[in-house]
Every structure is written in structure tokens, then in C-alpha cells.
C-alpha positions in Angstrom: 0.0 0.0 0.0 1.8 3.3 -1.1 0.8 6.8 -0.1 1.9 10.5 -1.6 5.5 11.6 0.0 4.5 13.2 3.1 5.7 17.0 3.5 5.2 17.3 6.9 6.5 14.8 9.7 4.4 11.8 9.4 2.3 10.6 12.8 3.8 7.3 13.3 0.8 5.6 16.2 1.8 2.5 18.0 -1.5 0.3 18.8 -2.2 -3.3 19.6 -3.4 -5.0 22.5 -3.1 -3.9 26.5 0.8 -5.5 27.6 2.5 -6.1 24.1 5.2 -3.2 24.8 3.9 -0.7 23.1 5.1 1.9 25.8 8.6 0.0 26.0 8.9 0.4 21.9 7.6 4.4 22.1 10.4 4.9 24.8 13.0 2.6 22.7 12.3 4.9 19.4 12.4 7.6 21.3 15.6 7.0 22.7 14.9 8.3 26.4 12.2 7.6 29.0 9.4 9.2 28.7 6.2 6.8 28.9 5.6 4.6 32.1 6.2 1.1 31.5 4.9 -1.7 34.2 3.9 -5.3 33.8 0.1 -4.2 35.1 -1.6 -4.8 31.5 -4.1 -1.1 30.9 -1.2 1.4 32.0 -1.1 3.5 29.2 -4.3 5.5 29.3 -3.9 8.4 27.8 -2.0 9.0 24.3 1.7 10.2 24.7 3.1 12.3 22.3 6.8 13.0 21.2 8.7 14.1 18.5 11.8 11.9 17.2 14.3 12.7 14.3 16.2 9.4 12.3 18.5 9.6 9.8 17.6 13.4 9.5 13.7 13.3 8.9 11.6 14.5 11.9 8.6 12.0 12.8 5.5 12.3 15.3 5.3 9.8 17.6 2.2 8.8 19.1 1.7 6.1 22.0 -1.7 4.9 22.5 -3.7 3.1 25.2 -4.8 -0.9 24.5 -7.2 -1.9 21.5 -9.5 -4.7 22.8 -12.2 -5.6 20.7 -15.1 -5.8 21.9 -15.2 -3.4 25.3 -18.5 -1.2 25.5 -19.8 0.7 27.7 -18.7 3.9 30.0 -15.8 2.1 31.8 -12.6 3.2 31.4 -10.9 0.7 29.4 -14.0 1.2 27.0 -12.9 4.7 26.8 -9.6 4.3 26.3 -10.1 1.9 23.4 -12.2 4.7 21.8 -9.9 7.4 21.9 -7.2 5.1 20.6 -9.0 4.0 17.7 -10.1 8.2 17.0 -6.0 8.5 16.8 -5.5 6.1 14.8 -7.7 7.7 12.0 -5.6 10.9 11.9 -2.3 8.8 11.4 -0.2 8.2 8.6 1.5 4.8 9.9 0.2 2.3 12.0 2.3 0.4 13.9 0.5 -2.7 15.7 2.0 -4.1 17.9 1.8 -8.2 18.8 3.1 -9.9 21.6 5.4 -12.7 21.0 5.1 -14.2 24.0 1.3 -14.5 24.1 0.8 -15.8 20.6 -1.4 -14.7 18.1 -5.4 -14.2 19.2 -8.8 -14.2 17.9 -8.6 -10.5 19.0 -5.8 -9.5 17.2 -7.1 -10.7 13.9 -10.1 -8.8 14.4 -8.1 -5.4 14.9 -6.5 -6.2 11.9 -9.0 -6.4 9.9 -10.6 -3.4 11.3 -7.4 -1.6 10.5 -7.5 -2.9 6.9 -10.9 -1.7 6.7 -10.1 1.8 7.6 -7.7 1.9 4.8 -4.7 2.2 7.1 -1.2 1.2 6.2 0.0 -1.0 8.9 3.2 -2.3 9.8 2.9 -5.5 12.0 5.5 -6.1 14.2 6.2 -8.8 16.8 7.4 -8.1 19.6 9.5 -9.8 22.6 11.9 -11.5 19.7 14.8 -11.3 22.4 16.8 -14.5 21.1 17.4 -16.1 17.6 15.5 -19.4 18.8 12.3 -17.0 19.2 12.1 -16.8 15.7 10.0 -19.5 15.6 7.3 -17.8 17.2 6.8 -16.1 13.9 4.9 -19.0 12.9 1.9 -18.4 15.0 1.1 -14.9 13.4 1.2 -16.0 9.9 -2.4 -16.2 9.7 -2.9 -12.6 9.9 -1.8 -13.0 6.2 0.8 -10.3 6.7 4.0 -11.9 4.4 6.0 -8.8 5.8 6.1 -9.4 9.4 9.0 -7.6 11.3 10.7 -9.2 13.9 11.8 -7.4 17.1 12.6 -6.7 20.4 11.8 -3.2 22.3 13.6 -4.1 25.5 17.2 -5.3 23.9 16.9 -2.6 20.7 16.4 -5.6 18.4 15.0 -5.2 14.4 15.1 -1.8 14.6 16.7 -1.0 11.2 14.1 -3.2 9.7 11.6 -1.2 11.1 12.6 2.3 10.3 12.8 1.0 6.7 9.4 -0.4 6.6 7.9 2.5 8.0 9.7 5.1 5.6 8.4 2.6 2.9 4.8 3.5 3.8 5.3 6.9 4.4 6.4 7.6 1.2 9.5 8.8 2.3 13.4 7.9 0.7 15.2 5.3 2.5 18.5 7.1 3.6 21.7 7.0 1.3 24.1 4.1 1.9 27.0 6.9 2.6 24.9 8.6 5.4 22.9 6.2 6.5 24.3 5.3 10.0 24.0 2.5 12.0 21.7 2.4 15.0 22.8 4.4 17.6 23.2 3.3 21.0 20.5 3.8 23.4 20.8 4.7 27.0 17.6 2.3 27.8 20.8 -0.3 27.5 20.7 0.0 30.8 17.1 -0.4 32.6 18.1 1.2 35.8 19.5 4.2 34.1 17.5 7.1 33.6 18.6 9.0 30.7 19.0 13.0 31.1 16.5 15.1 29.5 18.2 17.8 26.8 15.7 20.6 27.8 17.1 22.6 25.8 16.9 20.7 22.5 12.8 20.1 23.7 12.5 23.6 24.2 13.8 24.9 21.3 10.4 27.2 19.3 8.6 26.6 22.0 7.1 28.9 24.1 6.6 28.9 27.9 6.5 25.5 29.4 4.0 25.0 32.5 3.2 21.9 34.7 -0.1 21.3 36.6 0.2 19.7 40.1 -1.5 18.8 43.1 -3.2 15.7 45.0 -5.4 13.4 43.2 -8.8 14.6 41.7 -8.7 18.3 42.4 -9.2 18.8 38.6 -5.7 19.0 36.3 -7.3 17.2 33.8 -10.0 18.7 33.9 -8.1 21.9 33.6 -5.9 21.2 30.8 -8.9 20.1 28.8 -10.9 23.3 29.1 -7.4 24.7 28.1 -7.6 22.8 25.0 -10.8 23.1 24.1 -11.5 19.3 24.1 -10.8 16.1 25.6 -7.4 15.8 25.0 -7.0 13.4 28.3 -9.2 11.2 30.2 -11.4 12.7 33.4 -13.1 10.2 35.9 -13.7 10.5 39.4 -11.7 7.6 39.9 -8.2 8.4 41.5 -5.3 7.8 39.7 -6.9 8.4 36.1 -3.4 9.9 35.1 -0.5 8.2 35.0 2.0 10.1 32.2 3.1 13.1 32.4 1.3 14.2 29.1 2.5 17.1 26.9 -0.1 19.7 25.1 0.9 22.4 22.6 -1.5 26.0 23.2 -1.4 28.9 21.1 -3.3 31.7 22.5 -3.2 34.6 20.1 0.4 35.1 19.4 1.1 33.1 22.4 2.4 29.6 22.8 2.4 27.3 25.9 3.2 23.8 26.5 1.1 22.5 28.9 2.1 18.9 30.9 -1.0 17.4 33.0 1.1 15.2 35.5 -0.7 12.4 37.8 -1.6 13.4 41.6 1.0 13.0 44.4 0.4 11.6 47.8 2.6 11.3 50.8 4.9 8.8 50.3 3.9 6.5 53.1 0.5 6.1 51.4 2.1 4.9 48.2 1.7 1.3 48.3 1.5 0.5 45.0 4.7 0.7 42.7 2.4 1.8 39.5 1.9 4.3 41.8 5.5 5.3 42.6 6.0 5.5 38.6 3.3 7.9 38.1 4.4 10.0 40.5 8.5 9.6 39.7 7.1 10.6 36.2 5.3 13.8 37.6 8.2 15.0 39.6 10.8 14.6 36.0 8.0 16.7 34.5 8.6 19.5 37.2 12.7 19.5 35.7 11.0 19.9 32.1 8.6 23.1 33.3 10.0 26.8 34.0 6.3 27.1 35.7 4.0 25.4 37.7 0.6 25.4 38.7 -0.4 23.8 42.2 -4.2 22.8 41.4 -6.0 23.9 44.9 -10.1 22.8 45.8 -11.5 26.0 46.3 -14.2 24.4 48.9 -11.1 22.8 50.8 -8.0 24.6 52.9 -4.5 24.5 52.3 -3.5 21.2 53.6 0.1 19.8 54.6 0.3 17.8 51.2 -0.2 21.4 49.2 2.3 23.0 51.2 4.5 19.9 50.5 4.1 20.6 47.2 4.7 23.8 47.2 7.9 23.6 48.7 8.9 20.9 46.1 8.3 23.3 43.5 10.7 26.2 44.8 13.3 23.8 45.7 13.4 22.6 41.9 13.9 26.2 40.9 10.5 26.5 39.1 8.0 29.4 39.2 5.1 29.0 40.7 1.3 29.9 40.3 -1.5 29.0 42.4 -4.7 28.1 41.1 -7.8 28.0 42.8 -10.3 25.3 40.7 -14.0 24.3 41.1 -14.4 28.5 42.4 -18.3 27.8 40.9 -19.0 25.8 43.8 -18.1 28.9 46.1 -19.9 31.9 44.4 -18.9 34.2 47.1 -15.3 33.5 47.5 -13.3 36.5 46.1 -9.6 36.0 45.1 -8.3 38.2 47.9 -9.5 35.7 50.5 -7.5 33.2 49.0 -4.2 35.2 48.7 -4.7 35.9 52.3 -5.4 31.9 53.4 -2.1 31.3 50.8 0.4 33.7 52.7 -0.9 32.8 56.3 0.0 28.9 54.9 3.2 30.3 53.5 4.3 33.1 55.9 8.3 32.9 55.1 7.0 33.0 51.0 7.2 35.7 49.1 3.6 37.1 46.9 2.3 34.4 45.1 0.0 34.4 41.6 -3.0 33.2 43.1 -5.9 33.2 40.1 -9.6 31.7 40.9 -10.7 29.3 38.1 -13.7 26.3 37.1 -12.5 24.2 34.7 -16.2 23.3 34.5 -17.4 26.8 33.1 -14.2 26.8 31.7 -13.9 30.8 33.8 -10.8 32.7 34.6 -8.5 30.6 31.8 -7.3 34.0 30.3 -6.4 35.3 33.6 -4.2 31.7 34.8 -2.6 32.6 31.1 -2.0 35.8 32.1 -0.1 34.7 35.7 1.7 32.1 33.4 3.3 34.9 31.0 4.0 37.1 34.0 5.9 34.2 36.0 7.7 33.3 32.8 9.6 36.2 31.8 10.6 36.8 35.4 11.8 33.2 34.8 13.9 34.0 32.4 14.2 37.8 32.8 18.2 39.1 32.9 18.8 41.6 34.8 21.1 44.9 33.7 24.5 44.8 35.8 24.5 48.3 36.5 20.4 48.4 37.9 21.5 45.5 40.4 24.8 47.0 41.6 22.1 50.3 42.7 19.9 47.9 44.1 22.3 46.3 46.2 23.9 49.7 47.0 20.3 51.2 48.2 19.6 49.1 50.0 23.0 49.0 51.8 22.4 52.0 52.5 19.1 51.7 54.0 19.8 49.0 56.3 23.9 48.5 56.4 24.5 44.9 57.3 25.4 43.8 60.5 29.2 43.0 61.7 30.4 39.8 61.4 32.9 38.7 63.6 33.6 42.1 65.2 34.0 43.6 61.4 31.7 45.9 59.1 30.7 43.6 56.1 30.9 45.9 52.8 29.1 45.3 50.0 31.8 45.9 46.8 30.0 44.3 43.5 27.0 42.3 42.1 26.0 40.7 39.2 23.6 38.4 37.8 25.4 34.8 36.8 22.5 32.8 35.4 18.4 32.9 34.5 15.9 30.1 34.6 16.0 30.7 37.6 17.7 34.2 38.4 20.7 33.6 39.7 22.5 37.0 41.3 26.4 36.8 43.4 27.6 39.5 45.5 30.9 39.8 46.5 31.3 41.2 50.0 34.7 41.4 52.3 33.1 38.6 54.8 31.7 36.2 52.2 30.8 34.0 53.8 29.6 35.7 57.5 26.7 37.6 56.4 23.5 36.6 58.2 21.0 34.8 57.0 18.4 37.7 57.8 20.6 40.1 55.9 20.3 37.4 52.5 16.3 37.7 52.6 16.8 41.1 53.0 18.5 41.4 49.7 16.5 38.7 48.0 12.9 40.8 49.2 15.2 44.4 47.7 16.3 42.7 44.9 12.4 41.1 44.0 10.4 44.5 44.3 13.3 46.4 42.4 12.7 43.7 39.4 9.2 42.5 39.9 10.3 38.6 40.3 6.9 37.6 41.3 6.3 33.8 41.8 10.5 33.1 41.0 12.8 31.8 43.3 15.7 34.4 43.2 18.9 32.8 44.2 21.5 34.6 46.1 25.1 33.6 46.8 27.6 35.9 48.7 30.8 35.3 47.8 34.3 36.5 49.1 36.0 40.0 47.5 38.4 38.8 44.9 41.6 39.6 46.2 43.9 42.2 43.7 47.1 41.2 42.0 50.2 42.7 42.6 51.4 45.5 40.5 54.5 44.7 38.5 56.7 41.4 38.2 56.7 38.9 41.0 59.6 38.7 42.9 61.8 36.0 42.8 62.1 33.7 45.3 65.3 33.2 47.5 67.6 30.4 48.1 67.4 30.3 51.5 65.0 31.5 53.9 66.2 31.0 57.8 63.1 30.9 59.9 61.0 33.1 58.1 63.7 35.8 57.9 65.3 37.5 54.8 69.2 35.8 53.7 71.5 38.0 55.5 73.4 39.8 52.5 77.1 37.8 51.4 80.1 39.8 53.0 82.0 41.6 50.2 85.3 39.1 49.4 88.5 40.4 50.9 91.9 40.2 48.5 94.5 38.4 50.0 97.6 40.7 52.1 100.9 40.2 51.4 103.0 38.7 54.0 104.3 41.2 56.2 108.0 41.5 57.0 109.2 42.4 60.3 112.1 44.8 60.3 
């Protein structure tokens, strides 16, 4: 089956049945961890998306939930096996999935003729292939009447090539030249207890401001990033636990573009039981390194409990801005938003002013104005800050308040500087480094926040010790001997030798 040559980067979709590795093979041609993989058949719920470039062509990536024929009805799994089929409409390579393992079943060959009467071109692939005597597996799927089955194995890297080539085929695309075609390049899932490092700054790249929901189980993340989207981009049930990746949305908003990560709700740890569990969340706190803000989801018919303050203090220790939303604010028509800033700074008295921004995810009401906090968070995220401006800040507020003596000596302020954004980052070299107080610090940080308007940023400050000058002209050069700390004594002047006198 042979389609036009795709301009754009062709959606690649992975389906087949719940447990065949579809997550493993989405993280494997992906080449990093990004999907939650566990044995517990139904984890993927939600569709993951990703970008990934081979042999210089840029793809779409797409991993879906489990396809089981036959599931009505309002459950979940029934759900998740409709949105999976919706995605596989829109894509322009299928690639189902079978379980080598399991063997072929009267399930599968259903799916595949379904997917053959949609008019899909589908590249069957069997999966868990780890050893040469597996081949014989092969055997058992033959009655799909698929001559072109491809042979692999997402947890070892396995039939790889083969598959790239197959899917170009159907795309339409080239296969590479055999001069730059290069050889598969090692993975770092080699390793499965080795998470791979995120490039955030390859991810990031065009995109605009990258913002993380979090907060405890069902107070409405999903809910919010759906009204954000205008549809249902993920699943929302009262169940618990619904989420499980950490999944990405593109937003534009005008001239305005967001990335917007829903992440699954976060317990104390001692009532994690469950290691699924323990992966969701380990995959929610990753997606707090990928965000420059985040948005702890509050109930606005509940208080501020330990757990949100926990959160809270998660989020300023990774360095992220943060914003607070308020959701479900329909159920409380007479709460106003200056209440709530009050109830957030008596729960966070050491904090400094928070974005707090009342929203309903079910009337879809104050979206523009959580935007809004968002943009102004963000480019105080990543605002720079003019030398000169912080060196009169610092000097102000000197001034104002001179800081205390440290070990019996005035502490002088000489220079300041800002050495990093993302978040602000400022140094000030002083004559005690490292003996100012730690009341004088937050002094400086509160100063240097109003002068700048860092609202909702973590401003990090680091006193460091005056650099001390060189000395002016050459070095000199060091003596021969040095008796007890003293100077040489300088050499006598040689005497000539006398004659020998005569006596007369």
C-alpha cells in the first residue's frame, strides 16, 4: 500500500493490545524515558506524544492506550479503546503491535481487519523477539496474512533497522543514502536502571513557555488542561489515579504559545503502596525539571493542607516558578480571590507574593487570567537583569539598612552581578563572604524582588568573598634560602688576600 510523500512529519501511532510493549517500543524509538512502563496490563491510558528525528527526517510519535475488541460501555478501558481507535484515524503509519510471547489471538485478527478496513497502512511487528530461537514464534502470526512481518525486540533494541525501513516505505519517504545512513545508535535504555538526562534545551527549542499542573489526586488537572484545549485531549473520571503520564499539550493563544504537561496526583509517600503508583508520581516529579512554571491545582471548597504545602515547597526547591490556582471557584460563588491570597500567605508566611488566580475548569472561567499569571511568572523566569540596575539595588539598599558586623568587622558590599536565569541567579561579592547573616540574605533577596518584579521566582543569592587584587608589576623571585622566616643575610664583600708582612 503506497501513499503521496509526506511533507510534513508523518504521525507514526503504536497500537495493539493492552501488555505487548507498546510503551517500551515508544520509549526505545524515542531513545529516552518518557512513557511509564509496568507489567500491570491497561497502564497506558492516555495518548503520549513525542517528536523523534532518524537519519535526519523528523517523525510524530504517538503512544496509545490498549485496543481490545469488543469493550462497551462507560468504563474506562472502554474509553480508552475509543480514543485510541479516533487517533489512529488521523495517522499516517500504523504500527500494531503483537506480543510474541502470548501468541497470536482471535482478537488480534479482528483489529487487523478493522485496521485494513479503515484503509490504514500497517506495519505488524512482533514483539519480545529477544533470542534467535524465538524466531519460531513467527509461525503463530502468519495467519494474519501479513507476508511482511517484522521481527523485534523493544527491550534489547532488536529489528530496529528493519523497522525504520518499513515505516519510511509506507510513508512515502526515501530510504537514507548508503553513505549517510548510519547504523543504530546506542540507546541509554541499555541499561534499565539508568534514567537518561533530558536535553531541555533541544525540547524547548520554538517553544514557548513550558507550564506543569500539580496537586493531589482529583482536584481537577485534567479537567483543567482540557478546558485549556478546548477538548478532551486526556481522560477525566472520578476515579483516582486516572493519570498516570506526564502528558505534553501544545496551546497557542493569540500570538502566544504554551506547553502544557497534566502530571498524575502525588500523595505522601507513606501512602504509596502501589509501585504503578510510585512510577506515576516519579514521572510527575521529572515533568517539574522539564517546566520553567508550575501550577499547584488547589479545591477552592477545601483549605491548604500539609500535602499542598508539601508541594509547594517541592516546586521552589526545583527552581521553578510557581502559580497557584484555585479550581472548582463555581461551587463557592462568594469567595473572592483576595480571601484566597490571604489563606495562601498565612500557609506560607516565610514566601514571598504568590499568583493566586480563581478558576472552574467546568465553566471553563478565569483561563485568560491563569494565562496571564503564566506569561508574568515566565519572563521573570527568564528575565536578565542589567549589571549596573543590580549593583544600585544592592547599594540602596546597603544603604538603608547597612549589614550587621560579622565577627567584630563591618561587612561591605563591593559588586553584584547576575550569573544565570531560569532561575535568576545573582552573586555579591562582599569582604566577609561567607559571614553575612541569614536575615541580611532575605533582605537582599525581598530588595532585589520588588526592584525587578520577580513575582512567583525563586531568586537565588550567593555571597561570595571580595576577589583579592594582583600585585602591580613582576613577582619577585624567590630566595635560596629563607632561615626561619627571615630574609638571607646579605654575602660579606670578598676580601683580597695581604701580602705577608715582614718584620724589620
Amino acid at each position: 500500500m503506497s501513499r503521496a510523500k509526506i511533507e510534513k512529519s508523518p504521525r507514526i501511532v503504536i497500537a495493539g493490545r493492552p501488555n505487548a510493549g507498546k510503551s517500551t517500543l515508544f520509549n526505545r524509538m524515542l531513545r529516552r524515558r518518557k512513557a511509564i512502563v509496568d507489567p500491570t496490563p491497561g497502564v497506558t491510558r492516555d495518548e503520549n506524544r513525542a517528536e523523534v528525528v532518524r537519519d535526519g527526517q523528523r517523525f510524530e510519535l504517538v503512544d496509545t492506550g490498549g485496543i481490545e475488541a469488543g469493550v462497551v460501555g462507560e468504563a474506562i478501558a472502554a474509553r480508552v479503546h475509543q480514543r485510541s481507535e479516533a487517533v489512529l484515524r488521523g495517522a499516517d503509519v500504523v504500527l500494531y503491535l503483537l506480543d510474541g510471547k502470548a501468541g497470536l489471538s482471535p482478537a488480534d485478527s479482528q483489529v487487523a481487519r478493522r485496521l485494513r478496513a479503515l484503509g490504514l497502512p500497517v506495519v505488524f511487528a512482533v514483539n519480545k523477539i529477544d533470542r534467535p530461537e524465538h524466531q519460531g514464534r513467527m509461525i503463530d502470526f502468519l495467519e494474519l496474512g501479513e507476508g511482511d512481518l517484522v521481527a523485534l525486540s523493544a527491550a534489547h533494541g532488536l529489528g530496529f533497522d528493519e523497522l525504520w525501513e518499513r515505516i519510511r516505505a509506507l510513508a512515502g519517504l526515501p530510504s537514507p543514502s548508503a553513505a549517510g545512513e548510519a547504523e543504530e545508535e546506542p540507546s541509554e535504555l541499555d541499561e534499565p536502571d539508568r534514567e537518561a538526562p533530558e536535553d531541555a534545551s533541544t525540547e524547548r527549542e520554538g517553544e514557548g513557555i513550558r507550564f506543569a499542573f500539580i496537586g493531589r489526586p482529583n482536584v481537577g488537572k485534567s479537567s483543567l488542561l482540557n478546558a485549556l484545549a478546548g477538548f478532551e485531549r486526556v481522560l477525566v473520571d472520578p476515579t483516582p489515579g486516572t493519570t498516570r503520564d506526564a502528558i505534553d499539550l501544545g496551546l497557542t493563544r493569540g500570538d502566544r504559545r504554551y506547553v502544557v504537561v497534566d502530571t498524575a496526583g502525588l500523595r505522601r509517600k507513606s501512602k504509596i503502596v502501589e509501585e504503578l503508583e510510585a512510577r506515576a508520581a516519579g514521572a510527575s516529579l521529572e515533568a517539574l525539571d522539564r517546566a520553567e512554571v508550575v501550577v499547584l491545582v488547589l479545591e477552592a471548597d477545601a483549605v491548604v493542607t500539609d500535602q499542598d504545602l508539601r508541594l509547594a515547597d517541592l516546586v521552589w526547591r526545583h527552581g521553578r516558578g510557581l502559580v497557584i490556582a484555585i479550581n472548582k471557584s463555581d461551587l463557592s460563588p462568594s469567595l473572592k480571590v483576595e480571601a484566597c491570597r490571604e489563606t495562601v500567605a498565612r500557609s506560607l508566611r516565610q514566601w514571598p507574593p504568590l499568583p493566586v488566580v480563581l478558576v472552574s475548569a467546568k465553566k471553563k472561567r478565569g483561563l485568560d487570567e491563569l494565562l496571564r499569571g503564566v506569561d508574568r511568572v515566565g519572563a521573570a523566569f527568564r528575565r536578565r537583569l542589567p549589571t549596573a540596575r543590580v549593583n544600585d539595588a544592592v547599594r540602596r539598599a546597603a544603604t538603608a539598612v547597612p549589614p550587621p558586623l560579622a565577627n567584630g568587622r563591618t561587612v561591605k558590599l563591593m559588586y553584584a552581578t547576575q550569573t544565570a536565569s531560569a532561575p535568576p541567579t545573582v552573586v555579591v561579592f562582599a569582604s566577609q563572604g561567607g559571614s553575612l547573616a541569614e536575615s541580611y540574605r532575605r533582605y537582599l533577596t525581598h530588595r532585589l524582588r520588588e526592584e525587578f518584579d520577580l513575582i512567583g521566582v525563586p531568586l537565588r543569592l550567593q555571597i561570595r568573598a571580595r576577589p583579592r587584587r594582583p600585585m602591580k608589576g613582576p613577582a619577585p623571585e624567590e630566595p635560596r634560602r629563607a632561615s626561619r622566616g627571615r630574609p638571607p643575610a646579605a654575602k660579606r664583600p670578598e676580601r683580597k688576600p695581604k701580602g705577608k708582612r715582614v718584620r724589620r
